[in-house]
N, C-alpha and C positions, 0 to 999 in steps of 0.2 A: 803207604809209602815204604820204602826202601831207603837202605844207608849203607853208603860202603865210602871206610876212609883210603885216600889214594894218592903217594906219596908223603909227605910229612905236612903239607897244610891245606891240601886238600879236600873236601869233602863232596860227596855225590849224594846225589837225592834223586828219585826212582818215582814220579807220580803216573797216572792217568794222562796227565794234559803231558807230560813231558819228563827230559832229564836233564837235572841243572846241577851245575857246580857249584863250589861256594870257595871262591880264593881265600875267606879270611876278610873281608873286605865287603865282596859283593855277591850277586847271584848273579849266572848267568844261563839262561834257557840254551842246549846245546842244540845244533843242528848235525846232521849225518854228513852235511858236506859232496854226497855223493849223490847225484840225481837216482841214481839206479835204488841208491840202499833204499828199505823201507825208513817213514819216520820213525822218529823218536818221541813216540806215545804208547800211552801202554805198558809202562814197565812196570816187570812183575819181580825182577831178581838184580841184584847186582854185588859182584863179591871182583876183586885182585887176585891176583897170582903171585907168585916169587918172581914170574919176569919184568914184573913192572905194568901187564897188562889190564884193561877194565873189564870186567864181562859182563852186558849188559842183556837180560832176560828178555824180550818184550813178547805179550800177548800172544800174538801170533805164533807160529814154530820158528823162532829166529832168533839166533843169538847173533849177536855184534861184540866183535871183539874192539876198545881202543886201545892204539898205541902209537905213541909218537906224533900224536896229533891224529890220527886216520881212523875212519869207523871201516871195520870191514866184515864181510858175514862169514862167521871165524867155520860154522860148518860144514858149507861148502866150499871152502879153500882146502879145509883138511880132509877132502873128498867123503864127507859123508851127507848126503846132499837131500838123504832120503829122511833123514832122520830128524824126529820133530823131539823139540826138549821141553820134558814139563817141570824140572827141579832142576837146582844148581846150590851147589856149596863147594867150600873147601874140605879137601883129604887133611888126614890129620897132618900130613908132611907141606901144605900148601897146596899141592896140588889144584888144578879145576876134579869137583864130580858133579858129573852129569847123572840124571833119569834120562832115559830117552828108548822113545817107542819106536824101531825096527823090527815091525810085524811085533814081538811078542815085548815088555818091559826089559829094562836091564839097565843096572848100574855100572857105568866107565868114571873111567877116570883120565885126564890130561896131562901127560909128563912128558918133557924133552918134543915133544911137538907129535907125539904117537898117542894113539889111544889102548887104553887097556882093559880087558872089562873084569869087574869088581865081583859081579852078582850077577847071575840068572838066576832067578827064580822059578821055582815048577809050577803051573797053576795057582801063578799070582791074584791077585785082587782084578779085576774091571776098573776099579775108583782109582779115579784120578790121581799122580801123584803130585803132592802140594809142596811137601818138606824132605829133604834128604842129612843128615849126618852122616858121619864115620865115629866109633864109637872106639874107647880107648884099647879094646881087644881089638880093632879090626874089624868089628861087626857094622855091616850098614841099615841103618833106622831111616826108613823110607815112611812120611806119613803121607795121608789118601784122603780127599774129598768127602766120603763120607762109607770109610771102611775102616778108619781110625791109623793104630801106629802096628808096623812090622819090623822086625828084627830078619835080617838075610846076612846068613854066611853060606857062599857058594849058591847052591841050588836048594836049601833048605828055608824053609820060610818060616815065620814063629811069630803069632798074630800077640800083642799086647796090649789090650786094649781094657785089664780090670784095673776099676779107677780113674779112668780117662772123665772126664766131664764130658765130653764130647766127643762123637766119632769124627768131627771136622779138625783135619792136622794141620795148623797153619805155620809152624816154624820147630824147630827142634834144633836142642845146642846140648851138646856132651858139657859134661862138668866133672870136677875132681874125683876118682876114686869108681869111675864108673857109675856112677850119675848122668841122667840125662832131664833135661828141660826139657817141657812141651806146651806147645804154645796152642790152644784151642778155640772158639767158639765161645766156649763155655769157661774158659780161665786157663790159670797156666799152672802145672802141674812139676813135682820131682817123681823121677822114677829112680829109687836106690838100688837097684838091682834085682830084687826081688817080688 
């Protein structure tokens, strides 16, 4: 499952079978509302914005943006139509950061309705990307299916993975002092810097 809280009594839940709200009160199963969208199964990501927006991950290469009531397929509105997203989190400023594979990886970022990109890496990993951070320097921790955890500033890559329980990266969250959580397979781990 997935959780992402969404305006002040809202909450969001991200399964398999669906995506459902929780007023406080009740659950309710959401629908996309739009014949065209795909449904709403399969979710794999869900994080907010500063503007008030939902970002909804699902399976497939599709992100769903909600706002104002409306699902809409926020990538190819923002003409990048080609581009399949395998990670999503928040920049350290709020922002959306995206993974997303256009021909080779790269990390962007969503601000003011532009994109900007974060990372390219030079002969990245093949493995999947599962988890994304931004880390308190500005370094982006991208974790991988079964290549484990990478550290990228610019075009440089910096593989991390002594100590890991697992090469499966399921979730990653910075913490104080440049600290980073990692969420695995095999347990959940601190990385203090060193």
């Amino acid at each position: 499952s997935n959780l992402a809280a969404f305006g002040s009594r809202e909450l969001w839940i991200g399964t398999e079978k669906g995506l459902v709200r929780f007023d406080g009160i009740r659950f309710r199963l959401m629908e996309s509302g739009n014949p065209d969208a795909p449904p709403l199964t399969h979710v794999l990501g869900l994080t907010s914005d500063p503007e008030g927006s939902l970002w909804v991950r699902l399976r497939r290469p599709t992100l769903l943006r909600y706002r104002d009531g409306v699902f809409d397929e926020a990538m190819r509105r923002l003409g990048r139509r080609r581009s399949t997203v395998s990670g999503m989190a928040r920049a350290r400023d709020g922002s959306l950061m995206l993974w997303v594979l256009e021909g080779e990886g790269r990390a962007i970022v969503l601000r003011g309705g532009r994109f900007q990109t974060l990372a390219v890496p030079v002969g990245f990993s093949r493995s999947p990307v599962l988890a994304l951070a931004e880390g308190h320097d500005g370094a982006i921790w991208v974790g991988t299916r079964d290549a484990g955890l990478f550290r990228l500033r610019g075009t440089r890559t910096e593989a991390v993975n002594q100590g890991l329980p697992d090469l499966k990266v399921n979730t990653i969250v910075p913490g104080e002092g440049g600290q980073l959580w990692v969420g695995t397979d095999g347990g959940v781990v601190r990385w203090d810097g060193t």
